[in-house]
GUPA-777553 format. One line per 2 residues: number of its first residue (from 1); for each residue x, y, z of C-alpha. Coordinates in Angstrom, 3 decimals, always signed. Example, Ala and Ser with C-alpha at 12.3 -4.5 7.8 and 13.67 -1.06 7.14 Angstrom:
2
1 = +12.300/-4.500/+7.800; +13.670/-1.060/+7.140
END
This chain:
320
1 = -51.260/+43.886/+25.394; -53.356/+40.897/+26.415
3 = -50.959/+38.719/+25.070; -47.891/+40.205/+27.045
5 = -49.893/+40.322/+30.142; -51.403/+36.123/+29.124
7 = -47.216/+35.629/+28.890; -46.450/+37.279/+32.392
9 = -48.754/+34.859/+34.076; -47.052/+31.652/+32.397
11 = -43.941/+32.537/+33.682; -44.419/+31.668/+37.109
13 = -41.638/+32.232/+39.497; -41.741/+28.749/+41.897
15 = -40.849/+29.316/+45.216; -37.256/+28.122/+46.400
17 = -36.835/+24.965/+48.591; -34.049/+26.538/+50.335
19 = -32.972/+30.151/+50.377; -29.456/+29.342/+48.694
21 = -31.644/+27.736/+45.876; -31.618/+29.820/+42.170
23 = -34.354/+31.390/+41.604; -36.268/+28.900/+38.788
25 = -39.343/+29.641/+36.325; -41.432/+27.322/+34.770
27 = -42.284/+27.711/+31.047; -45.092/+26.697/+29.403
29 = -46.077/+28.769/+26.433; -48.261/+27.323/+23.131
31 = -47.319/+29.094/+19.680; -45.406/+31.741/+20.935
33 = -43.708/+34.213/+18.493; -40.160/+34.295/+18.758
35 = -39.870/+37.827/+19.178; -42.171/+37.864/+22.583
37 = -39.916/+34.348/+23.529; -37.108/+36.423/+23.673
39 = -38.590/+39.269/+25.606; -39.300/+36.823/+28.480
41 = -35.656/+35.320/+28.334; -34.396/+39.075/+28.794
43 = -36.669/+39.479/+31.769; -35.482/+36.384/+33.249
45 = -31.751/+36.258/+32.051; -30.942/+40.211/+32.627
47 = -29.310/+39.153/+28.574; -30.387/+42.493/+26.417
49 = -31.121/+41.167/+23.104; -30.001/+43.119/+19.542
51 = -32.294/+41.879/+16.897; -32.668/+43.364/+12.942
53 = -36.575/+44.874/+13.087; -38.255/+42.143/+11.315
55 = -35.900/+39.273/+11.721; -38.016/+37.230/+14.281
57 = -41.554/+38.092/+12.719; -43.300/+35.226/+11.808
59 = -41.631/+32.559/+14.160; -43.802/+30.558/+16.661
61 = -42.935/+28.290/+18.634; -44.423/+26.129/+21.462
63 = -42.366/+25.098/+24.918; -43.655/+22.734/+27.572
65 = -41.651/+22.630/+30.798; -42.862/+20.526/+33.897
67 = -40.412/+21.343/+36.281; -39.008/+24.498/+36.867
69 = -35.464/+25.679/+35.202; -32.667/+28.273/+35.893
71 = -32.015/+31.136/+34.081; -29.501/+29.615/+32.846
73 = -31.112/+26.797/+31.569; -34.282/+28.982/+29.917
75 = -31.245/+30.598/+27.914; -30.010/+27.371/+26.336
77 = -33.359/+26.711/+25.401; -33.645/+30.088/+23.805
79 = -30.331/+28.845/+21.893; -31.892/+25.512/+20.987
81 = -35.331/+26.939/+19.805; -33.036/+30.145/+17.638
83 = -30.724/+27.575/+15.914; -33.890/+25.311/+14.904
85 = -35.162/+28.641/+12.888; -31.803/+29.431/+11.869
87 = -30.846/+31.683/+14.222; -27.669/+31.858/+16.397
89 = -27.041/+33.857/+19.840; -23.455/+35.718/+19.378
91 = -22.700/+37.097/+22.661; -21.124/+40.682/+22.610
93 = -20.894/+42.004/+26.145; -20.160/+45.973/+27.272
95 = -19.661/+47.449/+30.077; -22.519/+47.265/+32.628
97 = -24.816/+45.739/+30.004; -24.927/+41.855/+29.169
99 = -25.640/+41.959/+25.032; -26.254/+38.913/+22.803
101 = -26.847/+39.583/+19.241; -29.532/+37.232/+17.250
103 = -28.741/+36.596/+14.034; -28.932/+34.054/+11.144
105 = -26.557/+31.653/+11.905; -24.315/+31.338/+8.752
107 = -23.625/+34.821/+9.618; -22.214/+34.090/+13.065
109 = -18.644/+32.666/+12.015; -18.135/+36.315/+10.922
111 = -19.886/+38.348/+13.314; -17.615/+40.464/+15.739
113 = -18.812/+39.260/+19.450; -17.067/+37.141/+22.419
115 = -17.536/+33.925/+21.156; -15.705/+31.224/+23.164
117 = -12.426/+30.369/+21.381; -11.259/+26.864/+22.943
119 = -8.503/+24.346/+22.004; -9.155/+20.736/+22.623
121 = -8.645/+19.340/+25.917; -10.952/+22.708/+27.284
123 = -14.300/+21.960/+28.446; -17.146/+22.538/+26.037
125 = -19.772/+24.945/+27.199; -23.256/+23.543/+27.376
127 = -25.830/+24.622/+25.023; -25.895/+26.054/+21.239
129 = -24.009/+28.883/+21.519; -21.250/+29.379/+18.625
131 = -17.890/+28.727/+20.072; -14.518/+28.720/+17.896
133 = -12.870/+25.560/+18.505; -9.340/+24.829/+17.751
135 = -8.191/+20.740/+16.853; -4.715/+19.111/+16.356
137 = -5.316/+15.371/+15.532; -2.477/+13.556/+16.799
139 = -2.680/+10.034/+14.757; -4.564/+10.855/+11.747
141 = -4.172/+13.850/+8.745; -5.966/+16.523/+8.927
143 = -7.687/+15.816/+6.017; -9.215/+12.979/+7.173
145 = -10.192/+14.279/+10.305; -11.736/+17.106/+8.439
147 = -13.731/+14.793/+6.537; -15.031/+12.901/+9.357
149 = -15.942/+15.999/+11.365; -17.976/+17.357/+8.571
151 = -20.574/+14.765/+9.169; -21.033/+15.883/+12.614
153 = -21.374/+19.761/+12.464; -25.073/+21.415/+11.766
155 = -25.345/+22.576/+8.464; -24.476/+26.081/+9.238
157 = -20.871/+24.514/+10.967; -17.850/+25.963/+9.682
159 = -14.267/+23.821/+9.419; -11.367/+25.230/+7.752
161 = -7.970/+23.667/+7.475; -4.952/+26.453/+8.620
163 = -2.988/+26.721/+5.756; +0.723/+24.734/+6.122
165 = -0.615/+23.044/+9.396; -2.379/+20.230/+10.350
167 = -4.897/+22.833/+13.055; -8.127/+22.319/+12.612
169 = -10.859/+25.158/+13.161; -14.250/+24.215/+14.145
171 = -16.738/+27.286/+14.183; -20.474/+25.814/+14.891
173 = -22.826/+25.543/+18.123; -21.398/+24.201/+20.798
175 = -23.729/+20.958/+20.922; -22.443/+20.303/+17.503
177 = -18.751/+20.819/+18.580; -19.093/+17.964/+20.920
179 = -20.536/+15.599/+18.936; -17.670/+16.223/+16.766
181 = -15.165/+15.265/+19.659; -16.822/+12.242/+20.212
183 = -16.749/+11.192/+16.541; -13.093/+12.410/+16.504
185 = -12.041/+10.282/+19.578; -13.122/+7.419/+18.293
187 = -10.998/+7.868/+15.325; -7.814/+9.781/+16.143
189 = -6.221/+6.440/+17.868; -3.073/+5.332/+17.623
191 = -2.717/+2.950/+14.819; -1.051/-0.618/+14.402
193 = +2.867/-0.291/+14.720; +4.690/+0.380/+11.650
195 = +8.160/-1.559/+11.667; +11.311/-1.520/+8.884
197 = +12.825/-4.968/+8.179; +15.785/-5.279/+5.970
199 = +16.192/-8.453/+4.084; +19.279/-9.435/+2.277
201 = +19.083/-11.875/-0.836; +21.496/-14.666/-1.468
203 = +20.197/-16.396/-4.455; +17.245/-13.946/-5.425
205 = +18.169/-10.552/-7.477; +16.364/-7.496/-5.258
207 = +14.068/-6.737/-8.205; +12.828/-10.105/-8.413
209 = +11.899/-10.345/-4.879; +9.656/-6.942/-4.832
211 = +7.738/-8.515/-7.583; +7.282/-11.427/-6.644
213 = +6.203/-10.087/-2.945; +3.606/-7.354/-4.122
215 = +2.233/-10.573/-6.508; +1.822/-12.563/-3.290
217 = +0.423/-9.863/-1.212; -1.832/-8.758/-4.117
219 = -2.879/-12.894/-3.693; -3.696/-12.559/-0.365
221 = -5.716/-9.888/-0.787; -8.165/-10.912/-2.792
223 = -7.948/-14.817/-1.066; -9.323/-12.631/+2.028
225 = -11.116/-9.684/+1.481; -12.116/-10.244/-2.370
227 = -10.271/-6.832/-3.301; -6.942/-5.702/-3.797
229 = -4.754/-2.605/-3.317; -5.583/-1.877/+0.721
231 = -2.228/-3.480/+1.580; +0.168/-0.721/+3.593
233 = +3.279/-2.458/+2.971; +6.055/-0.590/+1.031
235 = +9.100/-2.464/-0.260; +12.418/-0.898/-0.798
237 = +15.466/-2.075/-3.413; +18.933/-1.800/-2.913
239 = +20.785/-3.390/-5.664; +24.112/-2.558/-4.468
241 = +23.166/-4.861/-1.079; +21.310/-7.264/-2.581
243 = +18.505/-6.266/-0.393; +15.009/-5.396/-0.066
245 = +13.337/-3.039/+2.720; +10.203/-4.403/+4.169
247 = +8.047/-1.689/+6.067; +4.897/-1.678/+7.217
249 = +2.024/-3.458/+9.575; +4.485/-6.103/+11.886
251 = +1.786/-8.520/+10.660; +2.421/-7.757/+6.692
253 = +6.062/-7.525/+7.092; +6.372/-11.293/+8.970
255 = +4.169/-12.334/+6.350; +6.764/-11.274/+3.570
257 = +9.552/-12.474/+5.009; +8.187/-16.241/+5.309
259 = +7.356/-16.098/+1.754; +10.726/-14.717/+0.659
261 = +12.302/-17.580/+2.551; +10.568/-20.109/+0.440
263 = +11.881/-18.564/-2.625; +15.075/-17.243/-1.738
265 = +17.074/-20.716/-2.400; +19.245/-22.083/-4.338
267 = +18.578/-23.842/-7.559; +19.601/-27.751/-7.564
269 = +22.374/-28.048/-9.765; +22.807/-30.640/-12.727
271 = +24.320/-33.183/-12.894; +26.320/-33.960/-15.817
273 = +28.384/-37.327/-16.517; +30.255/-38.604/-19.751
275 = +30.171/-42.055/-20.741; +31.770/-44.120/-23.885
277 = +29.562/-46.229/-26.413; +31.337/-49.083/-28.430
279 = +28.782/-49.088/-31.609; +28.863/-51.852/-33.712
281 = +26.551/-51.067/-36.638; +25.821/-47.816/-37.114
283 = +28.941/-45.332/-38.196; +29.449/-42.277/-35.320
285 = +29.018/-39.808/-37.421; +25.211/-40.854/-38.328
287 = +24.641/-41.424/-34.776; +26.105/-37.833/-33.903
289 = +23.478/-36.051/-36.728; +20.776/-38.023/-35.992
291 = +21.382/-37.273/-31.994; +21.568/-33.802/-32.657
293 = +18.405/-33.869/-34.272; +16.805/-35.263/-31.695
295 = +18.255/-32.830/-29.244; +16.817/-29.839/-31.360
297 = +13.689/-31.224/-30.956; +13.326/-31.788/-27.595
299 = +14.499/-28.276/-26.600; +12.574/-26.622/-24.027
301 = +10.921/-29.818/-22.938; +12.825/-30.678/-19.473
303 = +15.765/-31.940/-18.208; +17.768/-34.770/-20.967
305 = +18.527/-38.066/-18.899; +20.855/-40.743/-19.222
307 = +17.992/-42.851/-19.837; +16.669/-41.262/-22.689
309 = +20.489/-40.897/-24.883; +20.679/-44.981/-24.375
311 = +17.108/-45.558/-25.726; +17.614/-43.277/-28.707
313 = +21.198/-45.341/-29.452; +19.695/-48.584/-28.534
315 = +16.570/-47.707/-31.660; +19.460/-46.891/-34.032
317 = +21.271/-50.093/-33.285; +17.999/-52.398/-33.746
319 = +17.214/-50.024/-37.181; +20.813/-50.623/-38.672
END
């Protein structure tokens, strides 16, 4: 009884500047249990509050307010101080009669009230009450957003992917909600432009050109991140064409066509000439078998020159 009648006193109703002005209260209470915390909020909120017996024993708290606050505003604090013990406010109006139930918050996803449901784009109510809140990302997957957004709700947030969709559903305080906005606005941007450049080969087969291009991008890679495999570009065959299908970042794709320029040439010909040797010592047909030898050896080293058939004629000559 002393206690009830020490909390009247603290609650101190400050007088209005104006007569339009709200009526305010200023709070100052020093281990208070919760359960007597949310008497006070009913008296000041007209909120009726259904609590489990028990549920609230045992919870103190201690709130220090300088200036005075609205209604309103005492609420939200209520909100703040239930969610730190684990508690969430699930509104669940009648007629004539303003309930909120309190209870533990990974309960409230499921409890049957008139929680806010809001799509994005809708303002976000202040406070930590437990809104439903419905997201589309328009640039990234929903996977990705959902594992973003997970960092960012409390640890009594819900997400859940709707099945065959890319919707989002965000069930957590509304505090929480926003922060996941934020954190979702910074990623779900539009990303670089993705463009689609046919090549067509002249001298290069199709096949040969996608390898060597994912070799050179693979070389790029590493010459300047130190890794490889983060490259977006996709190539495309068509034998029938002769042609390969660039698409990707505009930056990748300019970058593989300059490189398939530099190999997409043609091959410099040989040149072949015939010319007649008078021999005077040595018999043709040793020169032909001993040539031939020579040839047989030399295969695979390079290019045979003029040059190189006189010398090995001219050695035979001196020998004979």
């Amino acid at each position: 009884m002393r206690r009830c009648l020490a909390l009247a006193v603290l609650i101190a109703v400050a007088a209005p500047l104006r007569a339009q002005d709200e009526e305010k209260v200023k709070v100052s209470f020093s281990g208070i249990e919760l359960e007597a915390l949310a008497q006070q909020v009913e008296r000041v909120t007209k909120k009726s509050f259904i609590v489990q017996e028990q549920l609230l024993k045992g919870k103190k708290v201690t709130l220090q307010s300088e200036k005075p606050i609205t209604p309103d505003e005492f609420y939200r604090v209520f909100q703040s101080v239930c969610l730190m013990h684990g508690f969430a406010l699930v509104p669940a109006p009648e007629e004539n009669i303003n309930l909120v139930k309190i209870v533990p918050a990974p309960q409230a996803a499921k409890e049957p009230g008139a929680q806010p449901v809001l799509t994005r784009g809708q303002k976000l109510p202040a406070g930590e009450g437990v809104i439903y809140y419905v997201i589309t990302p328009k640039h990234v997957s929903a996977a990705k957003a959902m594992a973003v957004l997970q960092t960012a709700t409390s640890p009594t947030g819900v997400i859940a992917q709707v099945p065959n969709s890319e919707l989002l559903l965000v069930i957590d305080a509304a505090v929480a909600v926003q922060r996941a906005e934020k954190l979702l606005a910074i990623l779900d941007v539009p990303g670089e432009p993705i463009v689609l450049a046919p090549v067509t080969l002249d001298f290069l087969a199709a096949s040969q050109a996608k390898t060597h291009v994912t070799e050179f991008t693979q070389a790029m890679e590493k010459v300047t991140t130190g890794e490889a495999g983060r490259s977006r570009l996709e190539i495309l065959t068509d034998e029938r064409l002769n042609q390969i299908h660039l698409l990707g970042r505009a930056e990748e794709v300019k970058r593989a066509q300059e490189y398939l320029k530099t190999l997409d040439r043609q091959l410099p010909s040989v040149q072949r000439t015939i010319q007649y040797y008078r021999l005077k010592n040595v018999p043709v047909a040793e020169i032909r078998r001993t040539y031939q030898g020579g040839l047989n050896a030399m295969k695979g080293v390079g290019q045979r020159t003029e040059q190189r058939r006189l010398q090995l004629i001219k050695l035979y000559e001196q020998e004979a």
